[in-house]
PyMOL Python script that loads the backbone (N, CA, C, O; Angstrom):
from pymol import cmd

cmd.read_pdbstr("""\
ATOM      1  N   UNK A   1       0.845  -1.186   0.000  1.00  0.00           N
ATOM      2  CA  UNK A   1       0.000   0.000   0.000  1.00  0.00           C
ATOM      3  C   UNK A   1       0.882   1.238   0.000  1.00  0.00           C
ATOM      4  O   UNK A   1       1.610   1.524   0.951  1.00  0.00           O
ATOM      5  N   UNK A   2       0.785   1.948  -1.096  1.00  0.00           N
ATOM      6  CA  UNK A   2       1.309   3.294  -1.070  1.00  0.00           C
ATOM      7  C   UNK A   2       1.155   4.316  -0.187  1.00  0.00           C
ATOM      8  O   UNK A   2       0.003   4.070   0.172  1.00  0.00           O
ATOM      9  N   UNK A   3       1.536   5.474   0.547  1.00  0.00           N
ATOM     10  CA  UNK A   3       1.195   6.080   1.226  1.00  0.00           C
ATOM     11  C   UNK A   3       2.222   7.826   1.163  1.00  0.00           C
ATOM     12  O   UNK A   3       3.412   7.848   0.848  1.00  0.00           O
ATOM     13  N   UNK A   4       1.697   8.656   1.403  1.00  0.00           N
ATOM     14  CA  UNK A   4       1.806   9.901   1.528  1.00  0.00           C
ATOM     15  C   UNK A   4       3.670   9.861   2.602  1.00  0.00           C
ATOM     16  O   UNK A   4       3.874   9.319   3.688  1.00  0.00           O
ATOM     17  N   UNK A   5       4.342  10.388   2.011  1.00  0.00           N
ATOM     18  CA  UNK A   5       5.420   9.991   2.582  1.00  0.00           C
ATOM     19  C   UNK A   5       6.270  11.406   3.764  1.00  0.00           C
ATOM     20  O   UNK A   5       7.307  11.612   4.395  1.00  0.00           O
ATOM     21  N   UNK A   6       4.648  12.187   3.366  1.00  0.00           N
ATOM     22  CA  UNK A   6       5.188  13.615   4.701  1.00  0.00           C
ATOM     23  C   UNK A   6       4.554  12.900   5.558  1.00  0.00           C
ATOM     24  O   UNK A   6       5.127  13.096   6.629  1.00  0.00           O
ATOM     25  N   UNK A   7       3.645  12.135   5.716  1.00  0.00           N
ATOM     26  CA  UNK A   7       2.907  11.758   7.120  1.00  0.00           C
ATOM     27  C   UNK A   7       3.198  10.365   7.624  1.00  0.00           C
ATOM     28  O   UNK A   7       2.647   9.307   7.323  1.00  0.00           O
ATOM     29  N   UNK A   8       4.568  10.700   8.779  1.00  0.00           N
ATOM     30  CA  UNK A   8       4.725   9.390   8.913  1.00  0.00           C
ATOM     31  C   UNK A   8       3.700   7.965   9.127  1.00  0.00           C
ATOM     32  O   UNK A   8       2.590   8.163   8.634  1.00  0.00           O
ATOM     33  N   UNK A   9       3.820   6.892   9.620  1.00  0.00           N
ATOM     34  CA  UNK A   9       2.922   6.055   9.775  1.00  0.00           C
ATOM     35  C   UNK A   9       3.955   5.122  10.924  1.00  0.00           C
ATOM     36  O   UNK A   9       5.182   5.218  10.902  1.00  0.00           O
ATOM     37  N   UNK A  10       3.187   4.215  11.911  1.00  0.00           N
ATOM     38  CA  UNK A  10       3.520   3.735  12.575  1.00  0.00           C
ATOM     39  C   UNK A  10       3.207   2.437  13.028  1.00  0.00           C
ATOM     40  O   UNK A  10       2.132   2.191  12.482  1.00  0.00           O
ATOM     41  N   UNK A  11       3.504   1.546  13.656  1.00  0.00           N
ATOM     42  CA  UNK A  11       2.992   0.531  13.827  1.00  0.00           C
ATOM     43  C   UNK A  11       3.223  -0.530  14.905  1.00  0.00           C
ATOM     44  O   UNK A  11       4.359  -0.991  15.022  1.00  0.00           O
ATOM     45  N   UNK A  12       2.445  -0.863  15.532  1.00  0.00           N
ATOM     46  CA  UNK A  12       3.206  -1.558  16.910  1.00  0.00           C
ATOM     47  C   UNK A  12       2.702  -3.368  17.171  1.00  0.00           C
ATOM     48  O   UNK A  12       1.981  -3.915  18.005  1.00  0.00           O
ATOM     49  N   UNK A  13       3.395  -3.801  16.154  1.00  0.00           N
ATOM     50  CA  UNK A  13       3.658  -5.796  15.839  1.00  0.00           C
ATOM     51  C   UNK A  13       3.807  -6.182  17.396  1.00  0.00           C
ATOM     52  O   UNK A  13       3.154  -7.142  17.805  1.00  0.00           O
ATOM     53  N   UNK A  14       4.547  -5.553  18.178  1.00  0.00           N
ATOM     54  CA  UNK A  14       5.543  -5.694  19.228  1.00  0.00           C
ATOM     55  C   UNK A  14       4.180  -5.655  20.045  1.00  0.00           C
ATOM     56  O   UNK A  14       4.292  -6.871  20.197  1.00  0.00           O
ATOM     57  N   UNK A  15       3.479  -5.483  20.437  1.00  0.00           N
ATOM     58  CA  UNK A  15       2.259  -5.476  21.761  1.00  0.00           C
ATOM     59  C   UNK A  15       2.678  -4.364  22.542  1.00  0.00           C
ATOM     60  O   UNK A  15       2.345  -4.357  23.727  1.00  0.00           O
ATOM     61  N   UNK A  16       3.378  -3.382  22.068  1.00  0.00           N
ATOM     62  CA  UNK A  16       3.845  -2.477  23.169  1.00  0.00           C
ATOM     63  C   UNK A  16       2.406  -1.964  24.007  1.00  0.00           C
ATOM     64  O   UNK A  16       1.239  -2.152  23.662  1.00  0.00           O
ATOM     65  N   UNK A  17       2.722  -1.531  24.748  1.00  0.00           N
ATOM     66  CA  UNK A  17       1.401  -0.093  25.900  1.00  0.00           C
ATOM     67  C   UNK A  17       1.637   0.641  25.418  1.00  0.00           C
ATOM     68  O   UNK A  17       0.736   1.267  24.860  1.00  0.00           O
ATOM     69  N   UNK A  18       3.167   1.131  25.277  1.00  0.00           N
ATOM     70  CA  UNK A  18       3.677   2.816  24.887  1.00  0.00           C
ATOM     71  C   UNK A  18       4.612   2.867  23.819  1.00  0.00           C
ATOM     72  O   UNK A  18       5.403   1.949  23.603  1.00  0.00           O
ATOM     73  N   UNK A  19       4.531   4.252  22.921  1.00  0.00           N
ATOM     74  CA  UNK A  19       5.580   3.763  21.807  1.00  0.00           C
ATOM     75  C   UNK A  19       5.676   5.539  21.415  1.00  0.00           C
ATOM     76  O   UNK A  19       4.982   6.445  20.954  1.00  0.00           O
ATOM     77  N   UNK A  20       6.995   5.282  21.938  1.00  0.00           N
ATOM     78  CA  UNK A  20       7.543   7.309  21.726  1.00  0.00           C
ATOM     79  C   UNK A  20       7.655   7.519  19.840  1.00  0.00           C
ATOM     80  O   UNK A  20       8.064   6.814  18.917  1.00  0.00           O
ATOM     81  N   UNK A  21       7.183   8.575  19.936  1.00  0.00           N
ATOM     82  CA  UNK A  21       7.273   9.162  18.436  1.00  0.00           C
ATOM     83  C   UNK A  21       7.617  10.907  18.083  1.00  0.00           C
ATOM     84  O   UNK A  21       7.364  11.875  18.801  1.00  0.00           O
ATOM     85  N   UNK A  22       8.120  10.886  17.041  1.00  0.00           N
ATOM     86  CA  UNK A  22       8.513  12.445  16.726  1.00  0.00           C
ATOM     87  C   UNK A  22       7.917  12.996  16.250  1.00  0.00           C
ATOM     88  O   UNK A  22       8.331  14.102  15.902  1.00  0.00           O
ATOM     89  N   UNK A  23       6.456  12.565  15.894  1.00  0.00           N
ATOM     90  CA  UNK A  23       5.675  13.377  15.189  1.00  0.00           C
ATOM     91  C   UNK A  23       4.075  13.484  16.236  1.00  0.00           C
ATOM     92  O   UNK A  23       3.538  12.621  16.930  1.00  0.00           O
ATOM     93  N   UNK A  24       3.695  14.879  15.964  1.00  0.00           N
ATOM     94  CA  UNK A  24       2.806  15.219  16.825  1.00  0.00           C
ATOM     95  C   UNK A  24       0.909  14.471  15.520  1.00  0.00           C
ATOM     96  O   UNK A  24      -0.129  13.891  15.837  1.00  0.00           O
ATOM     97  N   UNK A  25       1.361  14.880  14.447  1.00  0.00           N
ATOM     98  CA  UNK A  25       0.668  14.190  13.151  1.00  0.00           C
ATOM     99  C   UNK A  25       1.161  12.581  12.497  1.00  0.00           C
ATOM    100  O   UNK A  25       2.209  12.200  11.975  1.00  0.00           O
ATOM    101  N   UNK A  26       0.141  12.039  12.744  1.00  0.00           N
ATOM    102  CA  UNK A  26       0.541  10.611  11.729  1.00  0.00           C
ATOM    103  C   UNK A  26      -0.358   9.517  12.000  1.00  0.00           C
ATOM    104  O   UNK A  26      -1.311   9.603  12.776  1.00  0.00           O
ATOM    105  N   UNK A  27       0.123   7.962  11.015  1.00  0.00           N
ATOM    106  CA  UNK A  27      -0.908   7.273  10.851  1.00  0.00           C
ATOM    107  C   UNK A  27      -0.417   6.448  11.864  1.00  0.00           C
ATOM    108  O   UNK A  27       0.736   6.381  12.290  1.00  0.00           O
ATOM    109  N   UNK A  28      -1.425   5.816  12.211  1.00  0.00           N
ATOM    110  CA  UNK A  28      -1.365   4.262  13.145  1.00  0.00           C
ATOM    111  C   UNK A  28      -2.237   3.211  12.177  1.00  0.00           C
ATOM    112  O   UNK A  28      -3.389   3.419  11.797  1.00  0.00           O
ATOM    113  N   UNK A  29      -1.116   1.587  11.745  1.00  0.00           N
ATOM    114  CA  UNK A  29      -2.137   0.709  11.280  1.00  0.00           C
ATOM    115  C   UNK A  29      -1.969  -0.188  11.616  1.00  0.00           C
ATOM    116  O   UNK A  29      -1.875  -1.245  10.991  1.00  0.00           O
ATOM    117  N   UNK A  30      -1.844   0.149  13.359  1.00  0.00           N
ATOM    118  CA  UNK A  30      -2.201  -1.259  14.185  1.00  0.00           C
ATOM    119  C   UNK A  30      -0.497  -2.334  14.072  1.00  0.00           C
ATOM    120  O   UNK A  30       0.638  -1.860  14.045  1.00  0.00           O
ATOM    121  N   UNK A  31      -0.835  -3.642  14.031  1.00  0.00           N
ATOM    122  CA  UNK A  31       0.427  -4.491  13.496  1.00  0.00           C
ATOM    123  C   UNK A  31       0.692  -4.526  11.717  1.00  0.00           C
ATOM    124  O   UNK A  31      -0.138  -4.501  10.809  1.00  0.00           O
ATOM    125  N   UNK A  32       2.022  -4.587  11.679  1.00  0.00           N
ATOM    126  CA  UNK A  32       2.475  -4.744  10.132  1.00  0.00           C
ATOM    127  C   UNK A  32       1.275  -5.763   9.662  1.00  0.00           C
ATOM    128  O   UNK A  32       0.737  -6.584  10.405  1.00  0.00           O
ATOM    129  N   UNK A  33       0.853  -5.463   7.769  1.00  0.00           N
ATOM    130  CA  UNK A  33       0.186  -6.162   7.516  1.00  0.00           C
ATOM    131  C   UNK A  33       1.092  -7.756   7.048  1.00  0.00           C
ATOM    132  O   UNK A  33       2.303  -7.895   6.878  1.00  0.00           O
ATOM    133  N   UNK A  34      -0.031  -8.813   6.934  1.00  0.00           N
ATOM    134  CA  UNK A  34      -1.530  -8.003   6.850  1.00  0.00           C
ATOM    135  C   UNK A  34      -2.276  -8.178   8.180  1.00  0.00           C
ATOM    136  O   UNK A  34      -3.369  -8.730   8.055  1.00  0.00           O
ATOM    137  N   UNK A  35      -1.965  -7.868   9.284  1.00  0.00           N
ATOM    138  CA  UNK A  35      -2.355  -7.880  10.368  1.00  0.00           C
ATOM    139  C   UNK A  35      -3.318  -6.585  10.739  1.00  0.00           C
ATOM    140  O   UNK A  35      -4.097  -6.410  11.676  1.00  0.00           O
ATOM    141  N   UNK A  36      -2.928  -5.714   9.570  1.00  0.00           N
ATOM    142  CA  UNK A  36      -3.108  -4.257  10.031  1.00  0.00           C
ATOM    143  C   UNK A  36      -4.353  -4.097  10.381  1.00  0.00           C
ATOM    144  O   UNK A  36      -5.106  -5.027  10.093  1.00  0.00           O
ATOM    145  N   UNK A  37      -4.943  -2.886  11.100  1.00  0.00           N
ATOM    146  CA  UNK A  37      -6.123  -2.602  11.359  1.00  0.00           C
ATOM    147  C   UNK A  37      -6.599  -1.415  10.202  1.00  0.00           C
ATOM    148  O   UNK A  37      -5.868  -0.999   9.302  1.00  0.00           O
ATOM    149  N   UNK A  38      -7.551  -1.123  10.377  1.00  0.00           N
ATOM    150  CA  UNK A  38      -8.031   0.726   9.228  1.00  0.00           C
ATOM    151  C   UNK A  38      -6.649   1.293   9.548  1.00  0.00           C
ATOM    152  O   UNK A  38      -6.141   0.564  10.399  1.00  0.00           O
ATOM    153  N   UNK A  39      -6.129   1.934   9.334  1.00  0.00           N
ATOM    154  CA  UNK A  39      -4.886   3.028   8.607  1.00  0.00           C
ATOM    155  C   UNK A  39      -5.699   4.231   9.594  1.00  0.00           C
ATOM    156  O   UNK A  39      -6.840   4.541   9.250  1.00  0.00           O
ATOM    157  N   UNK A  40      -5.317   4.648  10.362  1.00  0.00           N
ATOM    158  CA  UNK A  40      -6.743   6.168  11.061  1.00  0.00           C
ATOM    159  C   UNK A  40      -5.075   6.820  11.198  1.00  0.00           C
ATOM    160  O   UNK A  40      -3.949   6.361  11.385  1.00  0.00           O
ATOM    161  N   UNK A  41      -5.729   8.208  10.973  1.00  0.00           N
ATOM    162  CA  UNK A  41      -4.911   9.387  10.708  1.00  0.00           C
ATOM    163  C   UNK A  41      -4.907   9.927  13.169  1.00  0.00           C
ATOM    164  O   UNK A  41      -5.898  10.098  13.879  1.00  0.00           O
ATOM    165  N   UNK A  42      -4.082   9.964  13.394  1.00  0.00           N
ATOM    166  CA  UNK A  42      -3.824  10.532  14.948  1.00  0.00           C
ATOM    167  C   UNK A  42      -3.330  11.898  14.959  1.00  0.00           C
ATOM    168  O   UNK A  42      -2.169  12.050  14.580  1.00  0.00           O
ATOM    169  N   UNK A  43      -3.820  12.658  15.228  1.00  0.00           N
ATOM    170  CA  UNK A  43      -3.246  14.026  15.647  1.00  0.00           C
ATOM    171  C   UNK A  43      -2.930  14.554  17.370  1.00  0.00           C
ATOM    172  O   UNK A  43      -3.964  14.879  17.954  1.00  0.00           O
ATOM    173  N   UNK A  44      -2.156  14.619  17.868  1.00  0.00           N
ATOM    174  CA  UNK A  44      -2.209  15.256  19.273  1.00  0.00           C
ATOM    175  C   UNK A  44      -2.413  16.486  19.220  1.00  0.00           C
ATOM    176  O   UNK A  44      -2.556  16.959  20.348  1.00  0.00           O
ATOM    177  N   UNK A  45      -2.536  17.637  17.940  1.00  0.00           N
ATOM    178  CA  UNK A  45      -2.980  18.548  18.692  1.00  0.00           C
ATOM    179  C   UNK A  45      -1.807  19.357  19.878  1.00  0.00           C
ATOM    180  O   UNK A  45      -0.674  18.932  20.103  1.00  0.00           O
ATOM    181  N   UNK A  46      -2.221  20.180  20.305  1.00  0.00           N
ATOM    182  CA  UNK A  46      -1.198  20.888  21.478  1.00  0.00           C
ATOM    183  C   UNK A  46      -0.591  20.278  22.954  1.00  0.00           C
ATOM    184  O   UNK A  46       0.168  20.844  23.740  1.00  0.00           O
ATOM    185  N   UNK A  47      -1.379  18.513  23.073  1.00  0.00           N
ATOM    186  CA  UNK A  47      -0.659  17.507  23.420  1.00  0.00           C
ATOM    187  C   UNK A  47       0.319  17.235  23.294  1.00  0.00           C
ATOM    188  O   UNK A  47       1.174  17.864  22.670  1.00  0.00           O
ATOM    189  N   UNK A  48       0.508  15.632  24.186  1.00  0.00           N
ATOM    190  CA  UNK A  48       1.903  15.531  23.813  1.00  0.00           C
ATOM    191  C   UNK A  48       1.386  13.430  24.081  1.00  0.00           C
ATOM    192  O   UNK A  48       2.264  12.783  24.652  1.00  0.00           O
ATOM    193  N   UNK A  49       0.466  12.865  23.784  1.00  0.00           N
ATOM    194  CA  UNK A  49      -0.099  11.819  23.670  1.00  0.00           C
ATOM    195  C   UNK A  49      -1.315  11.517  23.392  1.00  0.00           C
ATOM    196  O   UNK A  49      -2.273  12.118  23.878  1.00  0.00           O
ATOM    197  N   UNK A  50      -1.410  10.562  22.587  1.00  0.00           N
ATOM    198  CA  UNK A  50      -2.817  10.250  22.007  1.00  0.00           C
ATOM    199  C   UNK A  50      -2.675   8.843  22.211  1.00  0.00           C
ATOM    200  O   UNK A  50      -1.557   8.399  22.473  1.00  0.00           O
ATOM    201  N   UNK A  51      -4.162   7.701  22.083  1.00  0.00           N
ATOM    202  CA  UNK A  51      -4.120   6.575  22.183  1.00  0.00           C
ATOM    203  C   UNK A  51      -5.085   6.275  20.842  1.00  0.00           C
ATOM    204  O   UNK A  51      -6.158   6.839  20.625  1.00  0.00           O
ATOM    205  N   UNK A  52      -4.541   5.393  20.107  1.00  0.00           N
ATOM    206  CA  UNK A  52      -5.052   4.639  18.556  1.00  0.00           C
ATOM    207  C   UNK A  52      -6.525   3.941  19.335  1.00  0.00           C
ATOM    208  O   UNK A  52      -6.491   3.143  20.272  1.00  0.00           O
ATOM    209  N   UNK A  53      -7.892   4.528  18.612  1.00  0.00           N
ATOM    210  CA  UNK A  53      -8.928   4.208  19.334  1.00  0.00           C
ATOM    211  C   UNK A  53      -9.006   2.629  18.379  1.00  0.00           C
ATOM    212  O   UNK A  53     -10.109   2.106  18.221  1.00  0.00           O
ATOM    213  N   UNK A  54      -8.112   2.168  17.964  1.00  0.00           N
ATOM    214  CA  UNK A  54      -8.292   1.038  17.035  1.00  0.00           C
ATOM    215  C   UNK A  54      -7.685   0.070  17.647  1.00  0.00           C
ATOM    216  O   UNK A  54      -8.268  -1.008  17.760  1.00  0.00           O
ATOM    217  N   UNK A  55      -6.168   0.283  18.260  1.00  0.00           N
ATOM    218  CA  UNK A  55      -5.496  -0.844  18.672  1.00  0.00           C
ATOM    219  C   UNK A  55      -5.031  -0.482  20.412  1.00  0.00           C
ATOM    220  O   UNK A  55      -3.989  -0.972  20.848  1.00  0.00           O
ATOM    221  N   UNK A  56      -5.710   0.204  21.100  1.00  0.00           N
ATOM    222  CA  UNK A  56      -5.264   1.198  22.127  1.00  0.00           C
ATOM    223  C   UNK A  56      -3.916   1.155  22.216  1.00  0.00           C
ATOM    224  O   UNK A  56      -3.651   0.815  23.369  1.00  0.00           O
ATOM    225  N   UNK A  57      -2.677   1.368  21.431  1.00  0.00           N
ATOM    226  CA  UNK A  57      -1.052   1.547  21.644  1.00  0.00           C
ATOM    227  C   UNK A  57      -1.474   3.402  21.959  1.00  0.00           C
ATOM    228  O   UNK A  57      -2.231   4.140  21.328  1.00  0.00           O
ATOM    229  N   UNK A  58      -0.556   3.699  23.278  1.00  0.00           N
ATOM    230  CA  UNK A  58      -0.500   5.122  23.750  1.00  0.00           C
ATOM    231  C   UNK A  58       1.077   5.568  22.906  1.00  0.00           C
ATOM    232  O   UNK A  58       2.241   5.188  23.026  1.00  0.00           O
ATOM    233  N   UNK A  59       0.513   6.358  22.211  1.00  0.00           N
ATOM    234  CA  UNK A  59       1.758   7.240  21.581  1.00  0.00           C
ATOM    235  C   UNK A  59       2.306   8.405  22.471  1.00  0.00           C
ATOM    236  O   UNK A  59       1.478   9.303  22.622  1.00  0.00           O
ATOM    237  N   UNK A  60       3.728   8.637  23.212  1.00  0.00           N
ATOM    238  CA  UNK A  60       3.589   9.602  23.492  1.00  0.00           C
ATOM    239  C   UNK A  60       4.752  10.525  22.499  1.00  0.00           C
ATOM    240  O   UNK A  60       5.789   9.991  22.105  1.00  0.00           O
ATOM    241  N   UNK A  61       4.455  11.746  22.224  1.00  0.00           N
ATOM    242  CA  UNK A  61       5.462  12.914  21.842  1.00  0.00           C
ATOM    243  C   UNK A  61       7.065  12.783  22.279  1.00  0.00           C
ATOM    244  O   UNK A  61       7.404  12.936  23.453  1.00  0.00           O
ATOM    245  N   UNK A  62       7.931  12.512  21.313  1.00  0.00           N
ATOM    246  CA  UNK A  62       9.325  12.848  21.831  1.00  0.00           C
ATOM    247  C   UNK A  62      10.020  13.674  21.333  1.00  0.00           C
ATOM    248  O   UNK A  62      10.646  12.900  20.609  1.00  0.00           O
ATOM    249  N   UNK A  63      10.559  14.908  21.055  1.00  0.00           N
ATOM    250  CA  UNK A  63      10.686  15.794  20.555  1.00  0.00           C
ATOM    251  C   UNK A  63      12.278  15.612  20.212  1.00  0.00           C
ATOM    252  O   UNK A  63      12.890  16.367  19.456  1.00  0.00           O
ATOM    253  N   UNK A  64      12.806  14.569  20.841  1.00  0.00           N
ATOM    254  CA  UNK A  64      14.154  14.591  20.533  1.00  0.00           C
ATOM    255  C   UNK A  64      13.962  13.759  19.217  1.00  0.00           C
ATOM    256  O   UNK A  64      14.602  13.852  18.170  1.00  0.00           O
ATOM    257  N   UNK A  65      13.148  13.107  19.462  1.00  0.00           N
ATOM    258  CA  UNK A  65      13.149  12.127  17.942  1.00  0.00           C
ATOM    259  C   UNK A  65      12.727  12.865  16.544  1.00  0.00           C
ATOM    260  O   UNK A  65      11.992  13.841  16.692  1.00  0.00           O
ATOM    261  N   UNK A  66      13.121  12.505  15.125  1.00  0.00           N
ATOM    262  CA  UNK A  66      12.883  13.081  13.955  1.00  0.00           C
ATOM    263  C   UNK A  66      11.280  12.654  13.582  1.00  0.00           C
ATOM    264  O   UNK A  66      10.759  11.544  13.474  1.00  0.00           O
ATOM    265  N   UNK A  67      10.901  13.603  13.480  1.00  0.00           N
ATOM    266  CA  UNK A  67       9.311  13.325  12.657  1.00  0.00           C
ATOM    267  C   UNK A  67       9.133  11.950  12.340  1.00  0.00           C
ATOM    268  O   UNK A  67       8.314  11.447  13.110  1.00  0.00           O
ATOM    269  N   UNK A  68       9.589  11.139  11.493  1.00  0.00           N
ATOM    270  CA  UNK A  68       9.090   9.958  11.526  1.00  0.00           C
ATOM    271  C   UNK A  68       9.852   8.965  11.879  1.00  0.00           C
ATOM    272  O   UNK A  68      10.155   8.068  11.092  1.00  0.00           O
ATOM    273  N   UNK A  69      10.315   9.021  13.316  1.00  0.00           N
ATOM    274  CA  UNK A  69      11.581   8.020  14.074  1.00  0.00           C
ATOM    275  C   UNK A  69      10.742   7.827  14.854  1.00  0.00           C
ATOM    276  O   UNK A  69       9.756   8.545  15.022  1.00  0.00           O
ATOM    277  N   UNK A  70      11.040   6.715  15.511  1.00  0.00           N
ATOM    278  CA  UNK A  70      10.036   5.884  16.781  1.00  0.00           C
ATOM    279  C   UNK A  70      10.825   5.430  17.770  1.00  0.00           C
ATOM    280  O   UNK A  70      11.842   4.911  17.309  1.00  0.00           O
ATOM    281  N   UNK A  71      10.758   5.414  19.176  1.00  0.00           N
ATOM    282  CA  UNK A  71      11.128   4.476  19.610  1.00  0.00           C
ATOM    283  C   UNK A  71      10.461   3.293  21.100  1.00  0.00           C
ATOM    284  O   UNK A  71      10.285   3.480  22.304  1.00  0.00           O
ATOM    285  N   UNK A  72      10.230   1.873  19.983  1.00  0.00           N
ATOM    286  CA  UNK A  72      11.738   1.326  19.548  1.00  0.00           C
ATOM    287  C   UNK A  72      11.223   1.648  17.997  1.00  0.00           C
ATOM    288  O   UNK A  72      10.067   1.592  17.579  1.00  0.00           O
ATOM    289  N   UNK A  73      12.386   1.988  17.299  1.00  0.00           N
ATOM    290  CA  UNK A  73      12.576   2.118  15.778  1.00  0.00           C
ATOM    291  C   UNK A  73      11.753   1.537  14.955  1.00  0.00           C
ATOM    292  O   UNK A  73      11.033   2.111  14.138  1.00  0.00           O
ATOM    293  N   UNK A  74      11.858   0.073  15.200  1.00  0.00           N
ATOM    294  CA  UNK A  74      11.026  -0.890  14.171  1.00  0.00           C
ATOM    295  C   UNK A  74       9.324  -0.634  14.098  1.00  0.00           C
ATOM    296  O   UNK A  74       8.464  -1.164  13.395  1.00  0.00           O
ATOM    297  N   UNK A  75       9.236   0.575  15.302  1.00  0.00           N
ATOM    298  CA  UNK A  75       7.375   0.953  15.354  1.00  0.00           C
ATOM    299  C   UNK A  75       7.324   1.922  14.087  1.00  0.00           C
ATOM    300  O   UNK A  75       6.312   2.109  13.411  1.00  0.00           O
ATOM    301  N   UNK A  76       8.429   2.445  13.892  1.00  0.00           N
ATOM    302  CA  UNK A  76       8.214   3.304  12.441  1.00  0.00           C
ATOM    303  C   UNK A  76       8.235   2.377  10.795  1.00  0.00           C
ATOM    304  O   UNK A  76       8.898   1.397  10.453  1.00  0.00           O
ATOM    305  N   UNK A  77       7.474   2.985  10.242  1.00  0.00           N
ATOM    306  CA  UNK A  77       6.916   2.026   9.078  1.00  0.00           C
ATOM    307  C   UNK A  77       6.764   2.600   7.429  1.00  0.00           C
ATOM    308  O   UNK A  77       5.879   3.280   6.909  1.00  0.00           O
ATOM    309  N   UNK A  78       8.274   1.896   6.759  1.00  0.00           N
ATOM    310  CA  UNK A  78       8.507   2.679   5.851  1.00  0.00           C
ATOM    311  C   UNK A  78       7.588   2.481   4.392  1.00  0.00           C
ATOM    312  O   UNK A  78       7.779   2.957   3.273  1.00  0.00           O
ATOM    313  N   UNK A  79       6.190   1.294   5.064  1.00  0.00           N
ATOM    314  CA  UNK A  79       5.042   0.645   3.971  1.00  0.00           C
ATOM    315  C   UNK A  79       6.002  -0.194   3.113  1.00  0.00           C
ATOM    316  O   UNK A  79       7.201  -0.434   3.262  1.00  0.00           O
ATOM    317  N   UNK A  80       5.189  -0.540   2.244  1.00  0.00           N
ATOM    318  CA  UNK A  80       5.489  -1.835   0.920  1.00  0.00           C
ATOM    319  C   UNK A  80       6.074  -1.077  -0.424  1.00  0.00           C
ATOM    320  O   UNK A  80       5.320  -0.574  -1.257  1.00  0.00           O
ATOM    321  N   UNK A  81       7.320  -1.062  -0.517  1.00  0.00           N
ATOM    322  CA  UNK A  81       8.193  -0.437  -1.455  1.00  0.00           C
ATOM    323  C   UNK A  81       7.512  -0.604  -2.759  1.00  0.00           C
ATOM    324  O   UNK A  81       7.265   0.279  -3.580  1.00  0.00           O
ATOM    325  N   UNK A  82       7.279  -1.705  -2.818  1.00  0.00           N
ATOM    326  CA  UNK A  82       6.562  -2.507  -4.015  1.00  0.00           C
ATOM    327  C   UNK A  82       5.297  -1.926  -4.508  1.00  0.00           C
ATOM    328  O   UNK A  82       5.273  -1.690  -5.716  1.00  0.00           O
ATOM    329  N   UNK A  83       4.568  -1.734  -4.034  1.00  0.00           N
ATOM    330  CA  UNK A  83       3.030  -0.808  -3.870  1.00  0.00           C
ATOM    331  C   UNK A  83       2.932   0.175  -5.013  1.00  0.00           C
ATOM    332  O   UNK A  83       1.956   0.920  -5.105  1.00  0.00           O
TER     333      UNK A  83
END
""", "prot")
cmd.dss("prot")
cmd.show_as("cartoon", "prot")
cmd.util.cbc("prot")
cmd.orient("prot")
């Protein structure tokens, strides 16, 4: 699946609770497919955490991290090259 490549996307295979991110905008689609759930767009807004009303993983804001860096790393999701 192709995807918009300013808005990171994320994804948590791993069962995490919590999963730090650098972007205050982006997608959550649940576990790598095809496990994935709907693709839902998350915004925090003037927050600094939101929770995916799809897979409840709590994202929180890390500001040290780059817009679409995660950590742990492998929650960031560079989609299907192939697509």
């Amino acid at each position: 699946m192709a995807h918009d490549t300013s808005t990171p996307y994320f994804q948590n295979s791993m069962g995490l609770p919590r999963i730090e991110v650098g972007a205050h905008e982006f997608m959550c689609i649940g576990a790598l497919p095809p496990y994935d759930h709907p693709h839902v767009f998350l915004d925090m807004g003037q927050g600094s955490e939101i929770i995916c009303p799809y897979c409840s993983t709590l994202y929180a804001h890390n500001k040290t991290l780059a817009n679409s860096a995660a950590k742990p790393a492998e929650a960031a999701w560079a989609g299907d090259k192939a697509a």
